[in-house]
N, C-alpha and C positions, 0 to 999 in steps of 0.2 A: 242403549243396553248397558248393565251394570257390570263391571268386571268384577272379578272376585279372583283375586291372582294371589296363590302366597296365603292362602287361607290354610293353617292349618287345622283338620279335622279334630271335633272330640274325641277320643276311646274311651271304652269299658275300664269298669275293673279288673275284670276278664281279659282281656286284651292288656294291659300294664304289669299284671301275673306273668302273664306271656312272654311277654317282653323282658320283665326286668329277672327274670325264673324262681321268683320268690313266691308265696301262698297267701292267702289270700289274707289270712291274719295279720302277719306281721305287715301286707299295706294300713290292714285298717290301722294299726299299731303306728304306723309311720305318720299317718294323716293325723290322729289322734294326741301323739308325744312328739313329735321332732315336724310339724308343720309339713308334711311333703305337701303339696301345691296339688290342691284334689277341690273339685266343684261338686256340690250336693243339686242334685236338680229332681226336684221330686225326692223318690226315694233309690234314687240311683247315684251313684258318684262316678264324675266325670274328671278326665283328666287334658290334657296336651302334655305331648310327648317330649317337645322341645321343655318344657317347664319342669319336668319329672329329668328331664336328662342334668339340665342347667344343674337343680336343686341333688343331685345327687352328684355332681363335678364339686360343688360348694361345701360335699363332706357330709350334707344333708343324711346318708344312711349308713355313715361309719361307727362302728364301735365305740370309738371314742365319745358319741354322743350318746351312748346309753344314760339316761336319764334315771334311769330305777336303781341306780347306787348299785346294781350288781356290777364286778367283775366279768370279765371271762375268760 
């Protein structure tokens, strides 16, 4: 029999909304300009949760990385 211990599950997009209490735009926004760690599987994007946590400890969705030369 195969163990599978420590797997952690995909989420939604939906479910990373949730989680993180941002909309659904500024994920795509994140995935699209600043790399946040998001899997395209068909026509859905997948994430882990431990990866989206890591990638946003790393600064991943700080202001300071605004890329579009705006201020704010």
């Amino acid at each position: 029999m195969e163990e599978r211990l420590n797997v952690e599950p995909w989420v939604t997009l939906k479910d990373v909304q949730s989680y993180l209490g941002v909309g659904r735009e500024t994920i795509l926004q994140w995935i699209n300009k600043r790399n946040m760690p998001a899997y395209k599987v068909g026509r859905l994007w997948k994430f882990k949760l431990g990866e989206v946590d890591d990638w946003i400890r790393s600064g991943g969705a700080s202001d300071d990385n605004n890329e579009d030369g705006k201020e704010k």
